[in-house]
C-alpha positions as CSV (number, residue, x, y, z in Angstrom):
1,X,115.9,102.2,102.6
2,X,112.0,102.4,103.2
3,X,109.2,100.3,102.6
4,X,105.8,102.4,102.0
5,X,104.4,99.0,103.9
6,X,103.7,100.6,107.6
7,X,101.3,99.8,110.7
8,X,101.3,101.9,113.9
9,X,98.9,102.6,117.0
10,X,98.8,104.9,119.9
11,X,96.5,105.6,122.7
12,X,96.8,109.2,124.4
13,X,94.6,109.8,127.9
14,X,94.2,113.2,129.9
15,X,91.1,114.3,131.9
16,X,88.7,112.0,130.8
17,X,89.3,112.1,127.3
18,X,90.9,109.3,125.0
19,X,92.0,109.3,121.7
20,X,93.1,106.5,119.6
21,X,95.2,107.0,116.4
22,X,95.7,103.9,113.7
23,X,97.8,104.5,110.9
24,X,98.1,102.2,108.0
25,X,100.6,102.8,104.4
26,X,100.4,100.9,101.5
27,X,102.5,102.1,98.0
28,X,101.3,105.0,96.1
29,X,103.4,107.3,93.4
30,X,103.1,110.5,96.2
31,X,102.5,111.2,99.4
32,X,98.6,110.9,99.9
33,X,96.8,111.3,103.4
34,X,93.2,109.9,104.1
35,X,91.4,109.9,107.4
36,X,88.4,108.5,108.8
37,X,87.6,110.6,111.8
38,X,84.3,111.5,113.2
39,X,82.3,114.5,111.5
40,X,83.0,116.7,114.5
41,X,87.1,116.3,114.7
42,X,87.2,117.3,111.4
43,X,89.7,120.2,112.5
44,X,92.9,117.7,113.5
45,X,92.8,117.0,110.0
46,X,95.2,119.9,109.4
47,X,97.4,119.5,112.5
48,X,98.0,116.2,111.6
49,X,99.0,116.2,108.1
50,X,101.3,118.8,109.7
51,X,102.9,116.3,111.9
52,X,103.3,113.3,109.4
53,X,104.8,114.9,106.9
54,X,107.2,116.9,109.8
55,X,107.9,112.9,111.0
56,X,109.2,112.6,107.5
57,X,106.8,109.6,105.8
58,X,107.9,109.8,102.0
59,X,105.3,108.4,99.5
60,X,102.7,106.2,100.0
61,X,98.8,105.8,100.4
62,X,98.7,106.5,104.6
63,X,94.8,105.9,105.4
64,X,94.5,107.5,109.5
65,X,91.6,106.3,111.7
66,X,90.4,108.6,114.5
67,X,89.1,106.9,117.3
68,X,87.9,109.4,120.1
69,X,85.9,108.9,123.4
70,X,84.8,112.0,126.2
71,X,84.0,110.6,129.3
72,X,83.9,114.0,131.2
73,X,81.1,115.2,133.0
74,X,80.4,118.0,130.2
75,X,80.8,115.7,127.2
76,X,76.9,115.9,126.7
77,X,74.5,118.5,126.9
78,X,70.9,118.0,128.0
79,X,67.8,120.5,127.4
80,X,64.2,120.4,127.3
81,X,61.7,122.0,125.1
82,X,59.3,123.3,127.4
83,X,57.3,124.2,124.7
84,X,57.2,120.9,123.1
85,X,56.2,119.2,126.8
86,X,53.7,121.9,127.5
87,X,51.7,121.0,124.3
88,X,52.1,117.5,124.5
89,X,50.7,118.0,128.5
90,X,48.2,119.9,127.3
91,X,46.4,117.1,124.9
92,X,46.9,114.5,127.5
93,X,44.7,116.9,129.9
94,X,42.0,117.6,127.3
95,X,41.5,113.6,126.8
96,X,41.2,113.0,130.9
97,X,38.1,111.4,130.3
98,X,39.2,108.4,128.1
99,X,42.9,108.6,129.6
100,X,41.7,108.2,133.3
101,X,41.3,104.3,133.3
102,X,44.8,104.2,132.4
103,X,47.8,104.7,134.7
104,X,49.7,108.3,134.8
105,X,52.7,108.8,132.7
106,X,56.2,108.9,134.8
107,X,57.8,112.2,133.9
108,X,60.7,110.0,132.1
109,X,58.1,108.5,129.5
110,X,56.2,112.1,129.2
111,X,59.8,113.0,128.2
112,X,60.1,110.5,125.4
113,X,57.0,110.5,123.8
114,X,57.0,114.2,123.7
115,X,60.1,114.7,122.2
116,X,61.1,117.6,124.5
117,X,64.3,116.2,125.7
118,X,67.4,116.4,123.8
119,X,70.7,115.0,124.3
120,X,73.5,115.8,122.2
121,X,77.6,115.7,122.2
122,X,78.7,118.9,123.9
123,X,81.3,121.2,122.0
124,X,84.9,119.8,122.1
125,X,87.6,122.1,123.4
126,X,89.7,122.0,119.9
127,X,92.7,122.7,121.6
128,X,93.0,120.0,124.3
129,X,91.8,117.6,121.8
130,X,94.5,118.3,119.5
131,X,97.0,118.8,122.1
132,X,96.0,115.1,122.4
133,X,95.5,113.9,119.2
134,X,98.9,115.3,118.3
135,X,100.8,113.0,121.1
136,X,98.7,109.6,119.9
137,X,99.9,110.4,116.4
138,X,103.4,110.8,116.8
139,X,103.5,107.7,118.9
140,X,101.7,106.5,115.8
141,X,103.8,107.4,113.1
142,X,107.0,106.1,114.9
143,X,105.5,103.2,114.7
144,X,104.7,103.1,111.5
145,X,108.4,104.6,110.1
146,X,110.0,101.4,112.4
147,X,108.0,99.0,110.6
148,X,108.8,100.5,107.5
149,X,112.5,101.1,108.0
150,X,112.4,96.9,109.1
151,X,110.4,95.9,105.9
152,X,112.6,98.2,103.6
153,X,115.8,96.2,105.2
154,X,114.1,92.9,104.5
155,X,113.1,94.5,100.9
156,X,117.1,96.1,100.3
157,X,118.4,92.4,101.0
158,X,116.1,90.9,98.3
159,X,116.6,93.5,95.9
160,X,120.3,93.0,96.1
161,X,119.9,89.3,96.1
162,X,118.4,90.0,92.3
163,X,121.0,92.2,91.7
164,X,123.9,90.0,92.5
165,X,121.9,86.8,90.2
166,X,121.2,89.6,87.3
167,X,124.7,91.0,87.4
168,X,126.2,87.4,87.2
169,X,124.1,87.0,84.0
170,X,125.7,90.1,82.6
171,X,128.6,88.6,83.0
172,X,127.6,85.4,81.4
173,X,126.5,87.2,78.5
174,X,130.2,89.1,78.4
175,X,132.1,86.1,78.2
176,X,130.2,84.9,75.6
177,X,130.1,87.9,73.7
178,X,133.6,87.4,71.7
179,X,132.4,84.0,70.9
180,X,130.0,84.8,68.3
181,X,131.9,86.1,65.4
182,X,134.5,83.1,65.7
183,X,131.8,80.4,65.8
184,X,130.0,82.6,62.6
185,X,133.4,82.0,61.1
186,X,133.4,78.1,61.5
187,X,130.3,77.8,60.2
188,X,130.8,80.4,57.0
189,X,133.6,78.0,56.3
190,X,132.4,74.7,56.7
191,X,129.2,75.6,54.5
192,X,131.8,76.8,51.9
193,X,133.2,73.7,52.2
194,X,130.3,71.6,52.2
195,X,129.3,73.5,48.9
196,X,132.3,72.9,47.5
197,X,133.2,76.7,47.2
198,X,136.4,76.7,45.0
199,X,138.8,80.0,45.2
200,X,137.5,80.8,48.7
201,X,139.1,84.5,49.2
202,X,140.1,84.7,52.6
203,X,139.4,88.6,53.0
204,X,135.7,88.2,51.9
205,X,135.0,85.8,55.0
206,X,137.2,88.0,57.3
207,X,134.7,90.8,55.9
208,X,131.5,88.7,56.3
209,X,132.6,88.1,60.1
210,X,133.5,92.0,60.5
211,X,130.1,93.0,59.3
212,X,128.2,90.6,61.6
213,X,131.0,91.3,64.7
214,X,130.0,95.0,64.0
215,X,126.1,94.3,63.8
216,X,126.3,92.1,67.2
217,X,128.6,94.0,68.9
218,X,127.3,94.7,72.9
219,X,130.6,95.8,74.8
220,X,128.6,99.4,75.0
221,X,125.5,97.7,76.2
222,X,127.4,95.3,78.6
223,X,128.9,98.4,80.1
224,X,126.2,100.6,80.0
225,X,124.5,97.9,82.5
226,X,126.8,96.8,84.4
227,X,127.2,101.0,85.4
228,X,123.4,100.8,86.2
229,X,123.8,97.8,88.3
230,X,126.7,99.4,90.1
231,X,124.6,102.3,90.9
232,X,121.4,100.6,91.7
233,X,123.1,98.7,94.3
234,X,124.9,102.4,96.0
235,X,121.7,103.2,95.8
236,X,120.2,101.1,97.6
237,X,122.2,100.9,100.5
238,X,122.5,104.9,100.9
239,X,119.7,106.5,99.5
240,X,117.1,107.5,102.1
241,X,114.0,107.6,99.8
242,X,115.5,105.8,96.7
243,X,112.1,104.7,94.9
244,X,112.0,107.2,91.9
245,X,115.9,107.1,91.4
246,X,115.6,102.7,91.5
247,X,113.2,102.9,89.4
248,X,114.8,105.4,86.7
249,X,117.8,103.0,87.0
250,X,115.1,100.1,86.2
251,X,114.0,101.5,83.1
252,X,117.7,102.5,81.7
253,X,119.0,98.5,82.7
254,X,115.7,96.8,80.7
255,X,116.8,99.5,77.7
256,X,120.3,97.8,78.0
257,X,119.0,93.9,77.8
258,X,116.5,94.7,75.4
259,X,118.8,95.9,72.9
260,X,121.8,93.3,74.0
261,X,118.9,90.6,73.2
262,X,118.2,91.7,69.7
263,X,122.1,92.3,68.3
264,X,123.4,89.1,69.9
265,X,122.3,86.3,67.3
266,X,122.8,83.9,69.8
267,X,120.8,81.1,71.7
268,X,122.7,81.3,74.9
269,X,123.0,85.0,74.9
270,X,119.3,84.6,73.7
271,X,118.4,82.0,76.8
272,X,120.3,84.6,79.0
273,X,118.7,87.9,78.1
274,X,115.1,86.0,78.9
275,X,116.4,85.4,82.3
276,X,118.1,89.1,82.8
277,X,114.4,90.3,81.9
278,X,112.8,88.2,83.9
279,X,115.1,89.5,87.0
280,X,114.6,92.8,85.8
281,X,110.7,92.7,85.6
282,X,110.7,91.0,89.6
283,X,113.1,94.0,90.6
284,X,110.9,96.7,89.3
285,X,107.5,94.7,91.1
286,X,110.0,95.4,94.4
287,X,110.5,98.5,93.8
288,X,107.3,100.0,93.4
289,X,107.0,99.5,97.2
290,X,110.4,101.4,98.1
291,X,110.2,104.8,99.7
């Protein structure tokens, strides 16, 4: 079993260049992929949705920073508008009068001021940046499927620590089942008694218990659940991405104790059921985050 919960980090190096990949799951109903990445890796988006999904992570909401720094000598570009410093050379020379009091410009500020030098971010090789990209990532993800494969154990042992309390309630409930009708029969019979019923015909209360034995019967119930209990627990310890099918199971075992709770005209049954739903409702919160 596997928790969508996940972390995991990996730094690749080669030739100047470094790339950092985070990765970080939370639960979500499908797989769905978002990554922060700078505006000009845009194209590793592909190759790495490629490669996580390949690596096998199930559902969940999987956000994927992109950290990436070029330290080469042709990571940057620098030209000059000679254009651009010609003009701006140009006014400074037709002002010589009023300018010659003041110092000369260095070439570095008649740069600036001009605008005439650019420095941008040189074109990435796409290939040795996803070549490097892919390596951080699958570092990455390993990471991230051992954490989850460690918080879905931790999650399995707790979901079958419900299991076991909501299956002894089940059983609870079974045992006192059968009670019902004969307890309905001592009191039918001490109310005749206390109304001083004369001629009390002995198949009429043996009827009035059938009817309400019939009407509170649960043996279908009980076994319908304890089946979904049986289940939910092979599930969870073979199942590699057992969410949906838990969850299905979930739904099916609530049917069961809802209807057990409103045929059995009992308090303890009653005071039972409230805790079987109860156990039910924290199983289903546990679930949600279950591969």
């Amino acid at each position: 079993m596997e928790s969508m919960t996940g972390y995991g980090r990996a730094t690749a190096r080669l030739d100047g260049r470094e790339m950092t990949i985070e990765m970080k799951a939370v639960n979500h109903r499908f797989l769905d992929l978002a990554f922060r990445a700078p505006k000009n890796l845009s194209f590793l988006e592909e190759p790495l949705r490629s490669l996580i999904q390949k690596n096998g992570v199930g559902r969940g909401h999987v956000e994927i920073f992109i950290t990436y720094v070029n330290q080469r000598e042709d990571a940057k570009t620098v030209t000059v508008d000679q254009t651009a410093l010609m003009a701006f050379n140009q006014a400074i020379a037709s002002q010589h009068k009023l300018l010659k009091e003041y110092k000369r410009l260095s070439a570095a500020e008649a740069l600036q001021m001009s605008g005439a030098l650019t420095l941008r971010q040189a074109d990435e090789d796409s290939d040795a940046v996803t070549k490097l990209a892919l390596e951080a990532a699958g570092e990455a993800v390993q990471a991230l499927l051992a954490m989850r494969r460690t918080e879905g154990e931790n999650l399995k042992q707790d979901l079958l620590s419900n299991l076991k309390a909501l299956s002894e309630l089940r059983d609870k409930i079974a045992l006192r089942a059968p009670e019902v009708p004969k307890e309905y029969r001592k009191r039918l019979e001490n109310r005749l008694k206390e109304w001083a019923v004369s001629d009390i015909d002995p198949q009429r209360v043996a009827q009035e218990v059938a009817i309400l034995a019939d009407r509170c019967a649960i043996d279908e119930e009980l076994s319908r659940l304890i089946s979904h209990i049986d289940q939910f627990a092979s599930t969870a310890e073979t199942a590699a991405e057992a969410g949906k099918k838990l969850d299905f199971l979930l739904q099916e075992m609530n049917r069961e104790v809802n209807t057990i709770g409103s045929k059995a005209s009992d308090a303890e049954i009653a005071q039972n059921v409230v805790a079987a739903k109860c156990i039910v409702e924290k199983l289903r919160e546990q679930v949600q985050n279950v591969v």
